[in-house]
C-alpha positions in Angstrom: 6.6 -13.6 3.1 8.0 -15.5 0.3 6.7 -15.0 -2.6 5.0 -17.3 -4.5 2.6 -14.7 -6.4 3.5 -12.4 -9.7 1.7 -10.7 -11.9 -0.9 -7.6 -11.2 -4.3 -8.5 -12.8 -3.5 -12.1 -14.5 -2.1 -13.3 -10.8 -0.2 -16.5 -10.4 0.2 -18.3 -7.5 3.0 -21.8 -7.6 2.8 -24.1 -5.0 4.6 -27.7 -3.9 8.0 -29.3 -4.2 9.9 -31.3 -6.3 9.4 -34.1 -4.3 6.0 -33.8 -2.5 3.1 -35.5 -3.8 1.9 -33.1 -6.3 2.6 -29.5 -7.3 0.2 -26.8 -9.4 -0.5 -22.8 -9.3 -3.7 -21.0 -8.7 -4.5 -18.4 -11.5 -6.7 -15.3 -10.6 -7.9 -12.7 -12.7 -8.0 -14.7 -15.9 -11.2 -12.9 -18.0 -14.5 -15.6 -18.0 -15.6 -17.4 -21.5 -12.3 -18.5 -22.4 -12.4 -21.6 -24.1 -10.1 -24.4 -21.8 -9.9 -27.6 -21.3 -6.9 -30.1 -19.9 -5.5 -31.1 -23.3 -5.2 -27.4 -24.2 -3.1 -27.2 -21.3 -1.4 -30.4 -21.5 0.0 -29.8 -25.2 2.3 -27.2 -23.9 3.7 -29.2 -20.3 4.5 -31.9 -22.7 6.9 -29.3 -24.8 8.3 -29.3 -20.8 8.5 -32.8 -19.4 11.4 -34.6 -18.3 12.7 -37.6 -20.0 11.6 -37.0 -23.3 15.4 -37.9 -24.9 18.7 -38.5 -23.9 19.6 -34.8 -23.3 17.3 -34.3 -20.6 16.9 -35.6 -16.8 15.7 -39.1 -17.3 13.3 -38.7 -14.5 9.7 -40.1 -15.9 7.0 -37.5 -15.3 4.1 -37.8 -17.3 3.0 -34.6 -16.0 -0.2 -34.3 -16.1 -2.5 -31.5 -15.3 -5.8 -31.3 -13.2 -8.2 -28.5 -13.6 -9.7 -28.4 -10.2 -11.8 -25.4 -10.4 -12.6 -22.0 -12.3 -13.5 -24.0 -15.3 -17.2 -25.0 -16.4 -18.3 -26.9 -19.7 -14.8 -26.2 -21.0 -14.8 -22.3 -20.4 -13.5 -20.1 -17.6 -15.3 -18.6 -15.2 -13.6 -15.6 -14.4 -12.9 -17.2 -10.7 -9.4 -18.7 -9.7 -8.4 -21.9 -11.4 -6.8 -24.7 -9.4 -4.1 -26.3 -11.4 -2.5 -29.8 -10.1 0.2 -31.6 -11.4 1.4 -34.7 -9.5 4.8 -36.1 -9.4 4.9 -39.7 -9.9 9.0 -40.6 -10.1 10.5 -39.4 -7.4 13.5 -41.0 -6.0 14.3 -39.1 -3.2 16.8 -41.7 -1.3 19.4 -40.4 -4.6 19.6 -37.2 -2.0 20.0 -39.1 1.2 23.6 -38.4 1.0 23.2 -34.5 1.0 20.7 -34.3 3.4 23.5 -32.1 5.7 25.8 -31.0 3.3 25.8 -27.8 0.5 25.7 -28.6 -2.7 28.3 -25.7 -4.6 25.9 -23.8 -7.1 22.9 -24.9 -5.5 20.2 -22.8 -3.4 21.0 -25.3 -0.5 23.1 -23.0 1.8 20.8 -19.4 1.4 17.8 -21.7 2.0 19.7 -23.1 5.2 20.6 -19.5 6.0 17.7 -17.9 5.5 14.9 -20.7 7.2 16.7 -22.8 9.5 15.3 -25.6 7.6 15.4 -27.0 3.6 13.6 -29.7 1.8 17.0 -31.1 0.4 15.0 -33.7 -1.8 16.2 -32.1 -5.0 16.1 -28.7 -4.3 12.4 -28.3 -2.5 11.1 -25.4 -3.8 14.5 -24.2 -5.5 14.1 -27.2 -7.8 13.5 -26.6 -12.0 10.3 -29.2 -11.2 8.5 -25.4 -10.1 8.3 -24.4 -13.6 6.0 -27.1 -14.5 3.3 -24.7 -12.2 4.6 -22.3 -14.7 4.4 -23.8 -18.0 0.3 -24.8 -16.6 -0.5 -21.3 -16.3 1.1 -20.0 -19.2 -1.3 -22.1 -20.8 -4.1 -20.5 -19.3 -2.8 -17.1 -20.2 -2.3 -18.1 -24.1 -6.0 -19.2 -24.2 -6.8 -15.8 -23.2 -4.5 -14.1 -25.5 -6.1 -16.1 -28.5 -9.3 -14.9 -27.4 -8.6 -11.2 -26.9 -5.5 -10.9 -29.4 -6.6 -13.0 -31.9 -2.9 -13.8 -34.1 -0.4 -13.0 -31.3 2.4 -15.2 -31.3 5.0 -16.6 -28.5 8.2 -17.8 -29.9 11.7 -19.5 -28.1 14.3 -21.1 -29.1 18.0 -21.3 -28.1 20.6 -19.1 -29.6 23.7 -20.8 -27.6 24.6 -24.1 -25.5 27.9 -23.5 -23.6 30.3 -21.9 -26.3 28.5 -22.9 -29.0 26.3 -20.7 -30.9 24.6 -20.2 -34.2 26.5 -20.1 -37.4 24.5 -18.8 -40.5 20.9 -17.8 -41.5 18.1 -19.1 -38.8 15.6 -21.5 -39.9 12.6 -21.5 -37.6 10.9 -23.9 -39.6 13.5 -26.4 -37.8 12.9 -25.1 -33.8 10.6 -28.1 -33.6 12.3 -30.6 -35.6 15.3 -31.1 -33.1 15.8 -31.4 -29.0 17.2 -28.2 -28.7 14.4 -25.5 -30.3 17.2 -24.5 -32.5 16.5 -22.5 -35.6 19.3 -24.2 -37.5 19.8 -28.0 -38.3 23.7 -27.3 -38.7 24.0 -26.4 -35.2 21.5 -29.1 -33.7 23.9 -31.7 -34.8 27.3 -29.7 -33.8 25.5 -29.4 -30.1 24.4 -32.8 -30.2 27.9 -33.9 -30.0 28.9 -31.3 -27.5 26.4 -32.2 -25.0 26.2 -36.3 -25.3 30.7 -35.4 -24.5 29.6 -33.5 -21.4 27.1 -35.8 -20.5 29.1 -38.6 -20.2 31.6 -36.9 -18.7 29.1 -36.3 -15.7 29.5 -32.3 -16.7 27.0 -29.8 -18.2 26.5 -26.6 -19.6 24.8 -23.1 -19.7 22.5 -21.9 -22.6 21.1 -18.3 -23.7 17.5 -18.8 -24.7 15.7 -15.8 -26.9 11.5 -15.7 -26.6 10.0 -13.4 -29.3 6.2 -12.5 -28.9 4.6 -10.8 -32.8 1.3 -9.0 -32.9 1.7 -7.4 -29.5 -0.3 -4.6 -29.9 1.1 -1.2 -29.1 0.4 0.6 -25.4 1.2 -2.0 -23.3 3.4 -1.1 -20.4 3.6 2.2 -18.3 6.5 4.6 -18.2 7.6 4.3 -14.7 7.3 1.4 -12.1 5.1 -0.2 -14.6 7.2 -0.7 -17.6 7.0 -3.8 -19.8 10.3 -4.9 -19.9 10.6 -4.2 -16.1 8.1 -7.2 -15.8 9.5 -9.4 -18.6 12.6 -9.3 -16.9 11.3 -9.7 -13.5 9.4 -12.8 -15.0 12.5 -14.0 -17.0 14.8 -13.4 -14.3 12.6 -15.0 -11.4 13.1 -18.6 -13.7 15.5 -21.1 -11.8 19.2 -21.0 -12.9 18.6 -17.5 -14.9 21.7 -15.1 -14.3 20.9 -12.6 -16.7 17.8 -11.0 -19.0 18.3 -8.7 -22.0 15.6 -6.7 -23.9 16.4 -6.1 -27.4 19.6 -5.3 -28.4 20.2 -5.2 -24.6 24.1 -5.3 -23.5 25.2 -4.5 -26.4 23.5 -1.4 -27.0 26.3 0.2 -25.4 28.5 -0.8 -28.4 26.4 0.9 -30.9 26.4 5.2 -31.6 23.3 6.9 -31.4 22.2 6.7 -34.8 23.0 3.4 -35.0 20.8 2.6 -32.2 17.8 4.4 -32.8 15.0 2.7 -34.8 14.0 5.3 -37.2 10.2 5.5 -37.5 8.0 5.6 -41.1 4.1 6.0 -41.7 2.9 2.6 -43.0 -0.2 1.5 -44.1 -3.1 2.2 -42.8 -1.5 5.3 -40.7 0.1 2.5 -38.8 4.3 3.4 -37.6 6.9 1.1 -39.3 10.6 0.8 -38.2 13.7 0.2 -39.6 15.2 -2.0 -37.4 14.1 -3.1 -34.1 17.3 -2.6 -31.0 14.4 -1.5 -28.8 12.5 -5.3 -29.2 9.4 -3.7 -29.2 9.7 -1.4 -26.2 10.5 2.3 -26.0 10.0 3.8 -22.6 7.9 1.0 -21.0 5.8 0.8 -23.2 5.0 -1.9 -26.5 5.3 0.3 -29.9 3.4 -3.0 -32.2 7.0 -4.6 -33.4 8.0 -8.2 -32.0 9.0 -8.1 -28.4 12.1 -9.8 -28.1 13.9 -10.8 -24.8 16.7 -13.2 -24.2 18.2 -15.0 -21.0 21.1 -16.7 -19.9 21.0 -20.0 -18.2 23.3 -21.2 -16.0 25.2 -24.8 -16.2 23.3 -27.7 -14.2 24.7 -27.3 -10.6 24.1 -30.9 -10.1 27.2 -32.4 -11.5 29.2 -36.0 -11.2 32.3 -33.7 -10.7 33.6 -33.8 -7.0 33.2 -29.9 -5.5 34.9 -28.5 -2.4 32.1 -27.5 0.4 31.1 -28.1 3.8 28.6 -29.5 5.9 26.4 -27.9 8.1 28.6 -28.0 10.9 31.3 -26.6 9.2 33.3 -29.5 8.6 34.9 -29.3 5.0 34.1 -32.3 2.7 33.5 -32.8 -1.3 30.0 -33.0 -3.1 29.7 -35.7 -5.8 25.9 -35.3 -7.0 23.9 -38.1 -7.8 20.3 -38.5 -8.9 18.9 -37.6 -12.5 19.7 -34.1 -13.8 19.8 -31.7 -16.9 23.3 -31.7 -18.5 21.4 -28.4 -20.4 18.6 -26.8 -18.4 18.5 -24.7 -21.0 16.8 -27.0 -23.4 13.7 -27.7 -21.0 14.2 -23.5 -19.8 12.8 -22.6 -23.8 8.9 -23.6 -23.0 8.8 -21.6 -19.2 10.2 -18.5 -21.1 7.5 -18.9 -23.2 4.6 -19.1 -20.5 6.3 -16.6 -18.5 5.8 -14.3 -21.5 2.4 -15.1 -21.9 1.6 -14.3 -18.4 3.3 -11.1 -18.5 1.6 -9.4 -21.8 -1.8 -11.1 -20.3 -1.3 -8.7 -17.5 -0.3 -5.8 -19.4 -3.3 -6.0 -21.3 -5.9 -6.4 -18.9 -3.9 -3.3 -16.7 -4.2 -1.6 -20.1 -7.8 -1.9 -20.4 -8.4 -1.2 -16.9 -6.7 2.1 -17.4 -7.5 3.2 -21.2 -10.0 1.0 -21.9 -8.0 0.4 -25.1 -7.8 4.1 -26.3 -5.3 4.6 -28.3 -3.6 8.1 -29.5 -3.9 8.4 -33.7 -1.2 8.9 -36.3 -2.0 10.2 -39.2 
C-alpha cells in the first residue's frame, strides 16, 4: 500500500505526477445538494498556481480543474467526484541530468530504496505539483462547510521566511495585498528583499505558515485515537517539505507554568463558555471547545538549489548535484493555500464523524 487516501467520512483520494499528463483526487463521502461548480473550485487553485510573480517557480500552469463526475446541475450528488487537473508546462528534459543520481534533500533516494524504481521528472509523486489534488478538494470540502457551518472561516498566512519574522501588531487586512499572505506590510517588503537576494543567488529558504479556522463549533474530535489535532497534524504534516506541526501554543507550552497555560473558562452569553486566552487553539483533549483552531507548520527550504551538493549516483560513485529546472526559492509562500484545504478537509470529517455519532447532541451549560 501506499497511501494515497486520508480522511474517515470526507475521503480523499490524490492521484498523478508532476510530470504525467494530468493529475486530480477523487472525493467520497462529500454530503449531496451542495452547491458546486468549476469556478467555485477554481478561485482557490488560483490562490495555488505557479508562476504567478517572481518569487515563485516560473513554471506556467494554468491549472485548471475538471469536474468529471458526482456533480449534477451545479450540486453534489452525494457520490464520488472526479477532479482533473492537467499539466500543461512540463519540461522534463531540465531532469535528464538526474535521472541516476540523488538529489541531497530530495525524496529521490527513499523512493529508490523503497521501489526499485522513481519517476525522477521533478519529484514524481514526491513533487509540491501533488498539492494542487489538494487545494481541488479542499474546495469541495469549504462548499460543504458553508452549507452545514454557515460563517466558519479558514485563515493562513505566514508568520516567518528563513530568519525573518514578524515585527509589530498583525494586520490581516494586508494577507491578500502582498505575495507572501503576510499580515503586515512592514515585513512584506523586509522579505521581499531577502528572498529576490537568495533567489539570485540560486539559494532558498524555509517558512512557518499558521492556518486559523473561527466558528468551529464545539465537539468535534474524540478523546483517544480520534482526536482533532491528531488529524490536523496528520494532515499538516503529510504536506511536502513539512518538518514540523504545532497546535496552539504548541512547543512552547513547555516554557509556560501551569497557570499560565491554562485558559481559564467564563459563562458568556447565551450560557455559551468564554476563555481568557487561547494556548490550547481550540482543542482540549481532542476535542474543539468553539474558540479559533489555530495550527502552525514549518516548511522546509527548496531542496532544489543552484548550489553544488555532495552525493552519489546510483552505483555508488560519488559526484555533485547542481539542480536545474524551475523551483520555489520559498515553498512556503505557495504551502499557505494547501494548509488551508487540508484544514477544510479535516473539520469536514470531524463533523460528519460527529454527526454520525451524536447526531449533533451537545451537553448544556447553564
Amino acid at each position: 500500500m501506499s497511501f494515497n487516501t486520508f480522511g474517515h467520512v470526507f475521503r480523499v483520494t490524490t492521484w498523478g505526477e508532476s510530470h504525467g499528463p494530468a493529475l486530480g483526487c477523487t472525493v467520497d463521502g462529500c454530503p449531496p445538494n451542495v452547491p458546486l461548480d468549476e469556478a467555485a473550485l477554481q478561485h482557490w487553485l488560483d490562490r495555488r498556481k505557479p508562476g504567478q510573480n517572481k518569487y515563485t517557480t516560473q513554471r506556467r500552469e494554468a491549472d485548471e480543474v475538471r469536474i468529471l463526475s458526482g456533480v449534477f446541475e451545479g450540486r453534489t450528488t452525494g457520490t464520488p467526484i472526479q477532479l482533473m487537473i492537467e499539466n500543461t508546462d512540463q519540461r522534463s528534459k531540465d531532469y535528464g541530468d538526474i535521472a541516476e543520481t540523488f538529489r541531497p534533500g530530495h525524496a529521490d533516494i527513499t523512493y529508490w530504496q523503497k521501489y526499485g524504481i522513481r519517476d525522477y521528472r521533478g519529484g514524481g509523486r514526491s513533487s509540491a505539483r501533488e498539492t494542487a489534488a489538494r487545494v481541488a478538494a479542499g474546495g469541495v470540502a469549504r462548499a460543504a462547510l458553508a452549507a452545514l457551518v454557515p460563517g466558519l472561516a479558514i485563515t493562513g498566512y505566514m508568520t516567518r521566511m528563513g530568519a525573518h519574522g514578524i515585527d509589530g501588531p498583525r494586520d490581516m487586512a494586508e494577507i491578500d495585498r502582498n505575495p507572501f499572505w503576510v499580515p503586515s506590510a512592514a515585513a512584506a517588503e523586509s522579505w521581499a528583499d531577502y528572498l529576490d537576494a537568495l533567489r539570485k543567488s540560486g539559494n532558498s529558504c524555509g517558512a512557518e505558515i499558521e492556518i486559523t479556522a473561527a466558528g468551529v463549533p464545539a465537539g468535534l474530535g474524540a478523546p483517544v485515537y480520534g482526536k482533532l489535532d491528531t488529524d490536523l497534524a496528520a494532515a499538516m504534516m503529510s504536506i511536502n517539505a513539512v518538518k514540523g506541526v504545532e497546535i496552539g501554543e504548541g512547543m512552547a507550552a513547555a516554557r509556560l507554568t501551569g497557570a499560565d497555560n491554562a485558559d481559564e473558562i467564563f459563562l458568556g452569553n447565551a450560557d455559551a463558555p468564554t476563555y481568557s486566552s487561547n494556548h490550547a487553539g481550540g482543542i482540549l483533549g481532542g476535542i474543539s471547545t468553539g474558540q479559533d483552531v489555530v495550527v502552525r507548520f514549518a516548511v522546509k527550504p527548496t531542496s532544489s538549489i543552484l548550489k553544488p551538493r555532495a552525493s552519489i549516483t546510483k552505483s555508488g560513485r560519488p559526484t555533485e548535484v547542481v539542480t536545474k529546472g524551475r523551483h520555489d526559492p520559498c515553498v512556503g509562500i505557495r504551502a499557505v493555500p494547501v494548509g488551508e484545504a487540508m484544514m477544510a478537509c479535516v473539520l469536514l470529517d470531524h463533523l460528519l464523524l460527529d454527526r454520525a455519532q451524536t447526531g449533533g447532541h451537545r451537553g448544556q451549560i447553564g
